[in-house]
Wavefront OBJ file of the C-alpha trace (Angstrom):
o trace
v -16.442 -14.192 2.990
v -15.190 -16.423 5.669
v -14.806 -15.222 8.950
v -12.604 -16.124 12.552
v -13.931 -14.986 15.689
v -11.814 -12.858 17.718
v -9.870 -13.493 20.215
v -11.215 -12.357 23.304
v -10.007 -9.370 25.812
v -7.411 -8.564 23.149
v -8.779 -5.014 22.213
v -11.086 -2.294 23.282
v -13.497 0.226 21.361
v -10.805 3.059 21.089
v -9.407 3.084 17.809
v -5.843 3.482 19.204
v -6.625 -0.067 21.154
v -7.565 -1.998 17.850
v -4.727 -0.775 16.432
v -1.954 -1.949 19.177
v -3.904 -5.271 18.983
v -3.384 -5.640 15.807
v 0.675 -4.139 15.880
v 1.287 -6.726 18.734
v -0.561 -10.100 16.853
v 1.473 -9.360 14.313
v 5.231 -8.571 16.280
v 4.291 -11.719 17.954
v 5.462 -13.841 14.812
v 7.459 -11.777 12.735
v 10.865 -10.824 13.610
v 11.201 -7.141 12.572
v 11.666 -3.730 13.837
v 8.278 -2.650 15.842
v 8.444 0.598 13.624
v 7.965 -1.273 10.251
v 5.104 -3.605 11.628
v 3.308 -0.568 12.459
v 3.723 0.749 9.546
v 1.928 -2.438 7.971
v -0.851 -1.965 10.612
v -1.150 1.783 9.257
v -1.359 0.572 6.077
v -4.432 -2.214 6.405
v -5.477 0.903 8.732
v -5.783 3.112 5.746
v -7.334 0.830 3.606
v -4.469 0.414 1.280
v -2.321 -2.311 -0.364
v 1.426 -3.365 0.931
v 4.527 -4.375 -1.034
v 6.852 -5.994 0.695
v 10.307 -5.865 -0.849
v 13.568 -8.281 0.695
v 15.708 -10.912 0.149
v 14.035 -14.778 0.273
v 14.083 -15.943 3.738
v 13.661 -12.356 5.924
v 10.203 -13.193 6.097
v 8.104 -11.322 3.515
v 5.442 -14.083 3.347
v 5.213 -14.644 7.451
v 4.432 -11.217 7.880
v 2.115 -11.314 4.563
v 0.006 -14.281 6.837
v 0.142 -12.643 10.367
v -1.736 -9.566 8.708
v -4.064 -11.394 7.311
v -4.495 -13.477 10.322
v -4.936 -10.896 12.555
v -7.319 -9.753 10.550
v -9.593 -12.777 10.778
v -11.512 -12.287 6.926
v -11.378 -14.333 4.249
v -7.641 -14.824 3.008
v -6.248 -16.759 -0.391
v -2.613 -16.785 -1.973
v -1.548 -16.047 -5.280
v 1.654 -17.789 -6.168
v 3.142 -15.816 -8.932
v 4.955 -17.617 -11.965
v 5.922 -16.451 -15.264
v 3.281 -18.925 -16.687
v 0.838 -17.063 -14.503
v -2.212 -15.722 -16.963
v -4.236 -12.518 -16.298
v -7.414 -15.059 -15.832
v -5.825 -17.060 -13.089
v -5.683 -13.702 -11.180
v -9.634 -12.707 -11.550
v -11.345 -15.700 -12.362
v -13.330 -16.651 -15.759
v -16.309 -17.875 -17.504
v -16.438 -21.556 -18.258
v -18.522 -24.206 -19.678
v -20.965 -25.716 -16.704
v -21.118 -29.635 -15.450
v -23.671 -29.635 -18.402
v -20.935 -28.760 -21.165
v -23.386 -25.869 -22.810
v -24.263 -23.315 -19.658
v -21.876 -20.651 -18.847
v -20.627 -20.261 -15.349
v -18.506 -17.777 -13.535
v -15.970 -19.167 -11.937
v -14.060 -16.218 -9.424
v -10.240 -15.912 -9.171
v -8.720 -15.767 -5.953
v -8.469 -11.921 -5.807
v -12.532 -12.695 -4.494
v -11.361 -12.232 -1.081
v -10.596 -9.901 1.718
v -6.920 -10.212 1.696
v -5.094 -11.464 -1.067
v -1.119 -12.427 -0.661
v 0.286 -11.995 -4.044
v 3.293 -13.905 -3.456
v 6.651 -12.961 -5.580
v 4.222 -10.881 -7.489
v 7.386 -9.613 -10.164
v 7.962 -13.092 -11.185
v 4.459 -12.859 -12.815
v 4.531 -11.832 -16.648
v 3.587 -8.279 -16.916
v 0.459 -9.463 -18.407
v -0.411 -10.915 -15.397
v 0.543 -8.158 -13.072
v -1.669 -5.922 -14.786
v -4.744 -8.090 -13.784
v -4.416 -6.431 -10.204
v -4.508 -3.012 -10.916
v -8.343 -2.506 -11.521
v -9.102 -4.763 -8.415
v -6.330 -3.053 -6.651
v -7.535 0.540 -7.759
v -11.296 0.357 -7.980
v -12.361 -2.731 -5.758
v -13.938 -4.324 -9.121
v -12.629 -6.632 -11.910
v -13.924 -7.034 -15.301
v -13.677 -9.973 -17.433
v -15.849 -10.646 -20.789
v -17.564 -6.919 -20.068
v -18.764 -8.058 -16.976
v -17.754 -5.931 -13.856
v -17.938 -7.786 -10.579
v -17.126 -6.064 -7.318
v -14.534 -7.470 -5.076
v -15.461 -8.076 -1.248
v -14.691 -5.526 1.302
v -12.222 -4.740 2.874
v -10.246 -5.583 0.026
v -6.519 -5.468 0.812
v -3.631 -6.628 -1.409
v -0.291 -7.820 0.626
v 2.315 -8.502 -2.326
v 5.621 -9.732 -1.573
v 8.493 -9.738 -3.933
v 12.176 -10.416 -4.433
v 14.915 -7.480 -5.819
v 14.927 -7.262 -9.060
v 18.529 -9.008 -9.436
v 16.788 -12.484 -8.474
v 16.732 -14.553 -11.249
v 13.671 -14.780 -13.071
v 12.172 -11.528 -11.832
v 11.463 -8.242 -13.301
v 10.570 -4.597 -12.449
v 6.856 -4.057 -11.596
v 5.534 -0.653 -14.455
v 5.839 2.514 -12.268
v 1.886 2.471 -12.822
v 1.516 -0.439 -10.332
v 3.965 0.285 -7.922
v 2.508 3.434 -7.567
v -1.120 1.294 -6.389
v 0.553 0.336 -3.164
v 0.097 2.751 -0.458
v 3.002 1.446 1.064
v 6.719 -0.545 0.586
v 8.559 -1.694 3.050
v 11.519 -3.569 3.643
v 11.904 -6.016 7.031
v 15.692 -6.128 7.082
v 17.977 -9.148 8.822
v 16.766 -9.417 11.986
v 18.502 -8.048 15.342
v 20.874 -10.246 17.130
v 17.915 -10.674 19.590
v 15.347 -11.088 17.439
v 17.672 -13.780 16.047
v 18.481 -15.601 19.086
v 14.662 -15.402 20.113
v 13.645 -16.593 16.439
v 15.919 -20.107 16.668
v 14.662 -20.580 20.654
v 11.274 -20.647 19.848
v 8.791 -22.257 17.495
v 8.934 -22.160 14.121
v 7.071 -18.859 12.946
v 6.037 -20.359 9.745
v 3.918 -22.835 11.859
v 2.793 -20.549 14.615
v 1.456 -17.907 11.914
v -0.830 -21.054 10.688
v -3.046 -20.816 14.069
v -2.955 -17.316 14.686
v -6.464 -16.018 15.906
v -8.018 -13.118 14.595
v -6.650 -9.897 17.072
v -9.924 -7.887 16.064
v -13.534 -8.479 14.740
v -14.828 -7.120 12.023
v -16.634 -4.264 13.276
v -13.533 -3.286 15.302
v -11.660 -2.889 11.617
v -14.247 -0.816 10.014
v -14.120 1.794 13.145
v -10.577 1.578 13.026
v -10.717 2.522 9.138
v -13.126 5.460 9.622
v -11.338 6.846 12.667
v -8.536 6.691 10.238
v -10.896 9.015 7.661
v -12.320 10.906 10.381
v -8.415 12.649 11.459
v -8.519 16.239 10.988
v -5.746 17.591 8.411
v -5.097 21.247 9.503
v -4.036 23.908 6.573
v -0.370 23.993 8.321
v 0.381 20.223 7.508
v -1.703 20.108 4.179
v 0.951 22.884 2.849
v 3.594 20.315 4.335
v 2.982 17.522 2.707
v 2.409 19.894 -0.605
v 5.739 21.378 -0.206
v 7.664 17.742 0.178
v 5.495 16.151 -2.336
v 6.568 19.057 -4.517
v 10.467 18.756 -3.343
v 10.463 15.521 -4.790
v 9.703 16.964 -8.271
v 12.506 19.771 -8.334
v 15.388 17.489 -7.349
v 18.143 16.611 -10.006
v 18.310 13.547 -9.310
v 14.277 13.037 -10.122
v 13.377 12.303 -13.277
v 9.941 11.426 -11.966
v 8.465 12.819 -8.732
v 5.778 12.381 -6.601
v 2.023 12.176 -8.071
v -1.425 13.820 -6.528
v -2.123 10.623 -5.775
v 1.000 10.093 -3.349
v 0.083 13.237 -1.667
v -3.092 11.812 -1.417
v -1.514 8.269 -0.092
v 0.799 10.329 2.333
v -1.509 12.297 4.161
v -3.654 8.595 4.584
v -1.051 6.349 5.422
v -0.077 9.458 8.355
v -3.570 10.058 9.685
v -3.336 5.945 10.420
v -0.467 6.567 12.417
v -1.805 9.452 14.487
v -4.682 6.976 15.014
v -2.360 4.553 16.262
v -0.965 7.237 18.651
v -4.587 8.044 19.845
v -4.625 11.491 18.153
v -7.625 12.694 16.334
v -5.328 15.157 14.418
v -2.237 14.877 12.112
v 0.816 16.439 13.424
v 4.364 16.750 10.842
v 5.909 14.179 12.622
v 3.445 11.173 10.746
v 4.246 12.795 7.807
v 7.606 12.289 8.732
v 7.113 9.005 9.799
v 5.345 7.767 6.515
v 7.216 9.449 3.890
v 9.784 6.636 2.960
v 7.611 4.147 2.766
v 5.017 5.791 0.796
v 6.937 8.069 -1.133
v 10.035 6.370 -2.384
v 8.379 3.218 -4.400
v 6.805 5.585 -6.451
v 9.794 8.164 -7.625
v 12.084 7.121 -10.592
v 14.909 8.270 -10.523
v 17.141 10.404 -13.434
v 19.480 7.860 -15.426
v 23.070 8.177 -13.922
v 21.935 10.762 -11.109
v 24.099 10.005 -8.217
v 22.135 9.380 -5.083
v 24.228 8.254 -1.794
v 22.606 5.516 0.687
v 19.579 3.528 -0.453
v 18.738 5.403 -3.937
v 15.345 6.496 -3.328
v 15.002 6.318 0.362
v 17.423 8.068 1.446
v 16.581 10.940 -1.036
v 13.197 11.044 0.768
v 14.777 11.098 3.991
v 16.769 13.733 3.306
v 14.142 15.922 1.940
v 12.360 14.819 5.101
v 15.150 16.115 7.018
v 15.699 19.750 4.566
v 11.859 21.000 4.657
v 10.972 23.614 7.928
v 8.108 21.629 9.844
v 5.005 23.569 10.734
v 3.974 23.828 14.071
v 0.908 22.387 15.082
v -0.302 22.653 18.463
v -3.967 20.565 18.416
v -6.351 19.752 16.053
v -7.422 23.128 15.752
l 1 2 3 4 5 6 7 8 9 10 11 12 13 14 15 16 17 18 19 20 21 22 23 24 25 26 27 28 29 30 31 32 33 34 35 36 37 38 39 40 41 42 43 44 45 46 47 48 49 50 51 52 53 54 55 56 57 58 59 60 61 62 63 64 65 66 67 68 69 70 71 72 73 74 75 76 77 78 79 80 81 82 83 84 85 86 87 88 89 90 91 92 93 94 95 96 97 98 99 100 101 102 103 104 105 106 107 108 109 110 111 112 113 114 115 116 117 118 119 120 121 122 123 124 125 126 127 128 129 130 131 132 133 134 135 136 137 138 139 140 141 142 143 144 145 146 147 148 149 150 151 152 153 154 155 156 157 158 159 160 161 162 163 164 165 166 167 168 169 170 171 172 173 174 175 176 177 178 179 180 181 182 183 184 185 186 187 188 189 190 191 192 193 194 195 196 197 198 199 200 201 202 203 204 205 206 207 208 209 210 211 212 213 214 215 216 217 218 219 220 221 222 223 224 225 226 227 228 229 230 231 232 233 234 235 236 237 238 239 240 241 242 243 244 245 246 247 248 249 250 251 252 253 254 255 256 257 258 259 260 261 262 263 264 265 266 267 268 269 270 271 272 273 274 275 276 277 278 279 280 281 282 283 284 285 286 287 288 289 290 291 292 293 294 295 296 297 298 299 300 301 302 303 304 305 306 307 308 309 310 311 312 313 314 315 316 317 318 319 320 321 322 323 324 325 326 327
């Protein structure tokens, strides 16, 4: 695992600090709303794996490189091609120098972050690959099960599904990332800044690490460590459940989205230097953990953006507990 040393007088010991040093590293290069860079930040926070979904040129794989820049661990890219084979992804056993010893040659999901770019033009074959790593830290080839470094993170980027030469990721994986998010054309601001200044594509190159290793590990069990009163728990049961009764579902949430919910939300409460979850995270986090993972009913008729703005309006249906503390 290879290692940058942190830039210094960028964080303190408070979770909330490492946090912000990591939100601003990464809204120094990429031009997107502060609200979905924290969500990314939340995510890494949580210890879970990003999908990025947009249109080529909005800047999936900058932001894909600022995380794992200001990250500072061990980083490798996965370009994904429909010639791409379920061995390229973990790594294999091969003849030695000698032509008769076996040796175990890794795939580049041995890392700390890997950037699975355009990840559904990959043959389902080869998409599969990533769902033990993703899942279970651990890949096994020939009946051999290595474990993968930690942290382990997956940042996958990918094009809608009308591009040419992609298709759908299975429900199954989708449902693996804790998080999807969109960045969105940039504001006229964020536009004008983007041309005046440097290329991001170079600056995100020489991007020093925002936060040492030992700083990201405290951040992640602060992140474990928030209290989740009764109140909220019966939230987050009540909108995971919504998502099941609604006509327009044919598939709602799983256990393991409430699960990924109430996670990717105690990272935000983190962020806002809380040691307990309040409804608003939930709030915050529900579209971007929720809606990847619902399919919806074959000709139901949902206005806006399908299964987003289902979630948001479930979101904005369900009577929020109140919760005064972490009590």
């Amino acid at each position: 695992m290879t290692e940058r040393a942190a830039a210094p007088g960028l964080f303190e010991e408070a979770p909330s600090a490492v946090f912000s040093a990591l939100e601003e590293a990464v809204a120094g290069v990429v031009a997107a709303e502060r609200a979905t860079i924290r969500l990314c930040i939340a995510c890494v926070a949580a210890g879970g794996h990003l999908l990025v979904e947009d249109h080529p040129g909005l800047g999936k794989t900058t932001l894909a490189k600022a995380i794992a820049g200001a990250l500072g661990l061990g980083f490798r890219r996965l370009q994904c091609t429909a010639d791409l084979l379920p061995l390229d992804v973990t790594g294999a056993t091969v003849l030695g120098a000698d032509g008769a010893s076996p040796v175990w040659r890794p795939g580049p999901v041995f890392t700390n972050v890997l950037m699975a770019d355009e990840l559904n033009r990959a043959s389902p074959r080869a998409q599969s690959a990533l769902l033990e790593a993703m899942e279970e830290r651990q890949v096994t080839v020939d009946g051999t099960t290595r474990q993968l470094p930690r942290p382990f993170f997956v940042l996958a980027t990918q094009n809608p599904f009308d591009s040419a030469g992609t298709s759908p990721l299975p429900h199954g994986q989708r449902d693996r990332f804790l998080l999807a998010i969109s960045l969105g054309y940039p504001s006229t601001a964020e536009m004008d800044a983007l041309l005046a200044g440097p290329d991001p594509a170079e600056v995100v190159r020489h991007l020093p690490a925002a936060v040492a290793p030992a700083q990201l590990d405290d951040l992640m069990r602060a992140v474990d460590a928030v209290h989740l009163s009764a109140s909220v728990r019966g939230y987050v049961i009540e909108l995971v459940e919504a998502t099941r009764r609604h006509p327009a579902v044919a598939v709602g949430a799983s256990p393991r989205a409430a699960r990924a919910l109430v996670q990717a939300a105690r990272a935000l409460a983190v962020a806002d230097g809380r040691g307990y979850l309040s409804p608003d995270d939930v709030q915050v986090a529900a579209r971007a953990v929720l809606a990847h993972r619902l399919l919806l009913a074959p000709g139901a008729e949902v206005t806006g953006d399908g299964a987003e703005a289902l979630v948001d309006e479930l979101v904005q249906s369900l009577p929020v507990p109140l919760v005064g503390g972490p009590g």
